[in-house]
Each structure stands twice: as structure tokens, then as C-alpha cells.
C-alpha positions in Angstrom: 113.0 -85.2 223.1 113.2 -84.4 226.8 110.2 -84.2 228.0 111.0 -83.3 232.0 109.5 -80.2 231.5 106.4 -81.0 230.4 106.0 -83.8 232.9 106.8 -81.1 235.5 104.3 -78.7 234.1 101.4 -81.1 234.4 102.4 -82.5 237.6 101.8 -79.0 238.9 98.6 -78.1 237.2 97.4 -81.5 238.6 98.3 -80.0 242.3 96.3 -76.6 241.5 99.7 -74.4 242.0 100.9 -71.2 240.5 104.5 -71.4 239.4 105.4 -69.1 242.2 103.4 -71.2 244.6 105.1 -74.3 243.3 108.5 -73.3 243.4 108.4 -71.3 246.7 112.0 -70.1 247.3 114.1 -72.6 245.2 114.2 -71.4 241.7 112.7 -68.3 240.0 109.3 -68.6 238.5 110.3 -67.4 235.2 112.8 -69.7 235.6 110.7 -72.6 235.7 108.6 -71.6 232.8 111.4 -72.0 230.9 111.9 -75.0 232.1 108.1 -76.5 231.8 108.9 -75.3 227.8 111.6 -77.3 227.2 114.1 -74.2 227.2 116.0 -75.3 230.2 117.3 -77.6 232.2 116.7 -78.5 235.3 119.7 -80.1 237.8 118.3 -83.1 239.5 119.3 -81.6 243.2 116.9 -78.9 242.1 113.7 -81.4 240.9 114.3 -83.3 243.7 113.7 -80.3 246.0 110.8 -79.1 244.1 109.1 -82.9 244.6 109.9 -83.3 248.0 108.7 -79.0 248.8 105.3 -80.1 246.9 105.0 -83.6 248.7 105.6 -85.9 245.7 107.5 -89.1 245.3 110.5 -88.5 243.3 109.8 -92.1 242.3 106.4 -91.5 241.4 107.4 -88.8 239.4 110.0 -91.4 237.3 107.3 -93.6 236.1 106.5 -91.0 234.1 109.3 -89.9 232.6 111.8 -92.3 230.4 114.8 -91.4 229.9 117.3 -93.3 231.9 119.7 -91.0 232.4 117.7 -88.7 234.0 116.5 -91.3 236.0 119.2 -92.7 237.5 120.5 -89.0 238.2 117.4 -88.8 240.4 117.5 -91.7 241.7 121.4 -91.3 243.1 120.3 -87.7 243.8 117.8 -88.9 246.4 119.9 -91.6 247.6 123.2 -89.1 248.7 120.7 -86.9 250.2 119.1 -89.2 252.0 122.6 -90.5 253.3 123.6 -87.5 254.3 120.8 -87.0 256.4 121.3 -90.3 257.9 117.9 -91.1 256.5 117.6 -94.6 256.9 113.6 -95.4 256.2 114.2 -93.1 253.2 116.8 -95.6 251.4 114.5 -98.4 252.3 111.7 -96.9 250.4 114.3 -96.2 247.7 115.1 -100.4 247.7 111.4 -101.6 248.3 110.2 -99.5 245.3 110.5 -101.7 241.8 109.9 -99.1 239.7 113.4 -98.3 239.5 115.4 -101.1 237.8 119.2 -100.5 238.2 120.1 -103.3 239.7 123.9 -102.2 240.5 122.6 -98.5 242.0 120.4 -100.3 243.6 122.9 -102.5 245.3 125.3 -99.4 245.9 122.3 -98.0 247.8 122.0 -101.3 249.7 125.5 -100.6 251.0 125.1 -97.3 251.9 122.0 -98.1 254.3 124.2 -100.8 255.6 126.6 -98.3 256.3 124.3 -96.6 258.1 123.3 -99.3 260.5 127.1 -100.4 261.1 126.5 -103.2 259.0 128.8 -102.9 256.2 130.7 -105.7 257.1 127.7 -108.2 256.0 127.6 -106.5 252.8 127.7 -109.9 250.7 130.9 -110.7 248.7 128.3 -111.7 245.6 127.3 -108.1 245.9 130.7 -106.7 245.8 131.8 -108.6 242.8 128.8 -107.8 241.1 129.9 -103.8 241.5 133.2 -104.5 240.8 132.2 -106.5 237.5 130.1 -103.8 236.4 133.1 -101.1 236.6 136.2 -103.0 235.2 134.1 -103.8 231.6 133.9 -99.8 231.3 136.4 -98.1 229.1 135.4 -94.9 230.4 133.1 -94.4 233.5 130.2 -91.7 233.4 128.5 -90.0 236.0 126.7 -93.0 236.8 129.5 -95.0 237.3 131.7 -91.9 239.3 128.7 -92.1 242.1 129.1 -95.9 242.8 132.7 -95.2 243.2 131.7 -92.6 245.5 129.4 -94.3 247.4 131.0 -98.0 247.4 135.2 -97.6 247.7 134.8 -100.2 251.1 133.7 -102.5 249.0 137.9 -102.7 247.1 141.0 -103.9 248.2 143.8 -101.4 249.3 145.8 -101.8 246.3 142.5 -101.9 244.2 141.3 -98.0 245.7 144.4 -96.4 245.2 144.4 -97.7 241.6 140.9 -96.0 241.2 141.9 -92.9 242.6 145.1 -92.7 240.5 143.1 -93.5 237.5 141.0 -90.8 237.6 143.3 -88.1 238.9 145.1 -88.8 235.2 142.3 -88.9 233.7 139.6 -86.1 235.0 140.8 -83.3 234.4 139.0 -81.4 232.1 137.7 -79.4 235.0 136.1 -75.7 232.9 134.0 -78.7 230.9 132.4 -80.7 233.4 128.9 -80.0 234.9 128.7 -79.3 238.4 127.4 -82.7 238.9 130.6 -84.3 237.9 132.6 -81.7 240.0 130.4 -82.8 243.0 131.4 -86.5 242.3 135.3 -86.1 241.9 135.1 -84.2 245.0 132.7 -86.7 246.9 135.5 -89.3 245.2 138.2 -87.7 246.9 136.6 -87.2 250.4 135.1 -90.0 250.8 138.5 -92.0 249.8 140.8 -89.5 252.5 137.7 -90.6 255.2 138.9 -94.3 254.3 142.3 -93.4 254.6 141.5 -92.0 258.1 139.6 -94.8 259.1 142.2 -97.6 258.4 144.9 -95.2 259.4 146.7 -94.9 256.2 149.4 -92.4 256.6 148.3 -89.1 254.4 152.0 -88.7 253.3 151.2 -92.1 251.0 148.7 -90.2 249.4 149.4 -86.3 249.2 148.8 -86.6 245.9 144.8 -86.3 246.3 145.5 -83.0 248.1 146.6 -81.4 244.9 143.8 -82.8 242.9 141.7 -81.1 245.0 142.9 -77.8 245.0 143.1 -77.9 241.1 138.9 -78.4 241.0 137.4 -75.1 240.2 136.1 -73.6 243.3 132.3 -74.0 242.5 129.8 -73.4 245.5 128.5 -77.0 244.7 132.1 -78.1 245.7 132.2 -76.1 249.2 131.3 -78.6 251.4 134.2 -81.3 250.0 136.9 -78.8 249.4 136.3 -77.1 253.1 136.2 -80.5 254.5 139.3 -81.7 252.7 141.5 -78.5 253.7 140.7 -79.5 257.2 141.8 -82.4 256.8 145.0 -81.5 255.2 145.5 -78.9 258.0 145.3 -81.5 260.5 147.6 -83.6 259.0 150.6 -80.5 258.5 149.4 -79.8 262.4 150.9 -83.3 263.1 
């Protein structure tokens, strides 16, 4: 059984809060008391906001709690937020902490605080195979495995990313069924793979393809940021 809630509701009776006091402007009260009582679920952007609001270690907070899919959620959760702020010290306490035993995450997290330093390029080619490994045995890749994709397309060859990208334009489609998690991570999937185009100054014709894909993903506020960023994009390039 998932016991989140539960974890969630003694974590804030140990801290002396009220449910309003605890959840402040993020969620609804009554919404969390659903939550605490194992009535709802909670999206990990939104624990991860309520832990960080209240001053507790989302890492912390996983020793507790064992199911591994939740935990990883977290885990990436904290990591793209922390990239995104350009947080560097917080992925380093993401990699020093052993608590968290994913050792492929946790490599994909190496590389994106590498990334952040400008030092990609010493990302080690042990590493790289090691992700790579871990994908091709994968008939069908889960949200887990979407994220490292998001987070580690340098690591592939040319010929290798546009195989990727092809692959799951056939094969993600399902968009009215997937959880806005795994709308974020197609659309993270698709920036973050037209930024790479950019950056190694791939013509955008080769690949107009991802364009469309884009446009067909439901338009979900979760989404905003990657579809507005990818329309600019595509303006710039009919601009040309």
C-alpha cells in the first residue's frame, strides 16, 4: 500500500503545523487531508515544494518511505529543479547523499552538474556506456527511463539521437492517457533535443518532424514552458 500520505502526515505533526500552516499557498488543505488518508495522490513537483516550504530534505523524507518508484520520481524531480535553477551545490548534495541508490540516475545527475560547470566534455566514456547499456536492454522505456533521455541526449552519437527521437515520436502517442509527468518529459525530450540541434548547428529542415510532435501534445499548463519555447524556436527558423 502507498503509504506517502501517512509519512506526510506525521512528518507534519512532528513539525507542530496545522494543515493550513503546512501547506501555505501550494495545495488546498482539504486537499491534503485527502492526501495524508490515502485518498489522493500527490505529484512529486508538489511534495517536493511542500518539503523544501517546510525546510525538510526531500532525501530525508525518502528513507522513510519505500517504494522506488516514488522515489526515483523525487529524486529526478529535485534534480530538474535544481538544474533549472542552475543550482549547482544542490545536485552535489543530491550525489554525496547514499541514501539514494540509483546508480544510472545518479550518473545522469553527474552529467547534468557537469553541464553546469562547462564540463560535459570530461563526462567519462565508462559513464556514457553505462547509460546507454541501461536503455538499449529496455523493450519499452518508463518515466524513469524518458528523464535520462531528457537529461543525457550529449551523451549519443548523431545518428544514435535522431533514432531516439524517431522512436518515440512512433511510439508516444497516446497523449489523453499519459500523466502530466510524462507530458512534461516528451516535451523536455523534444526541447532539449532542438537545443542540441541549435548547438551543433543542425539545420531544423532535417528535423521538422519534432515540430509537429509538438503541436500534437495536449496543451496542459505543465507543458507551457516547452511548447512556448519550442514555437519560438520554430518562428525563428520560418523568420530565416
Amino acid at each position: 500500500m502507498d503509504v506517502i500520505g501517512e509519512n506526510l502526515k506525521n512528518l507534519r505533526l512532528s513539525l507542530n503545523l496545522t494543515r493550513k500552516e503546512f501547506v501555505k499557498d501550494i495545495i488546498d488543505s482539504s486537499y491534503l487531508a485527502h492526501i495524508e488518508n490515502n485518498k489522493n495522490e500527490v505529484r512529486a513537483i508538489t511534495l517536493v515544494k511542500l518539503l523544501d516550504q517546510n525546510n525538510v530534505s526531500v532525501l530525508e523524507f525518502l528513507k522513510s518511505y519505500g517504494n522506488t518508484e516514488k522515489k526515483n520520481e523525487m529524486y529526478e524531480e529535485q534534480a530538474s529543479r535544481a538544474f533549472f535553477n542552475k543550482n549547482v551545490n544542490a545536485l552535489e548534495e543530491l550525489l554525496e547523499n547514499s541514501s539514494y541508490s540509483n546508480l544510472i540516475i545518479r550518473q545522469v545527475v553527474c552529467l547534468m552538474r557537469d553541464k553546469l560547470v562547462h564540463q560535459e566534455k570530461n563526462f567519462s566514456k565508462q559513464k556514457k556506456k553505462m547509460i546507454k547499456r541501461f536503455l538499449l536492454a529496455i523493450d519499452h522505456w518508463n518515466d524513469d527511463c524518458l528523464w535520462i533521455i531528457a537529461n543525457a541526449l550529449e551523451i549519443f552519437e548523431a545518428d544514435e539521437v535522431c533514432g531516439i527521437i524517431s522512436l518515440i515520436a512512433s511510439s508516444y502517442t497516446d497523449f489523453n492517457k499519459y500523466s502530466d509527468r510524462r507530458l512534461k518529459l516528451l516535451a523536455q525530450i523534444i526541447l532539449n533535443f532542438l537545443d542540441l540541434c541549435l548547438k551543433n548547428k543542425t539545420p531544423l529542415w532535417k528535423v521538422d518532424k519534432v515540430f509537429s510532435y509538438m503541436n500534437k501534445l495536449p496543451n496542459r499548463s505543465i507543458i507551457f514552458y516547452e511548447k512556448a519555447q519550442v514555437a519560438e524556436i520554430q518562428i525563428k527558423e520560418l523568420c530565416k
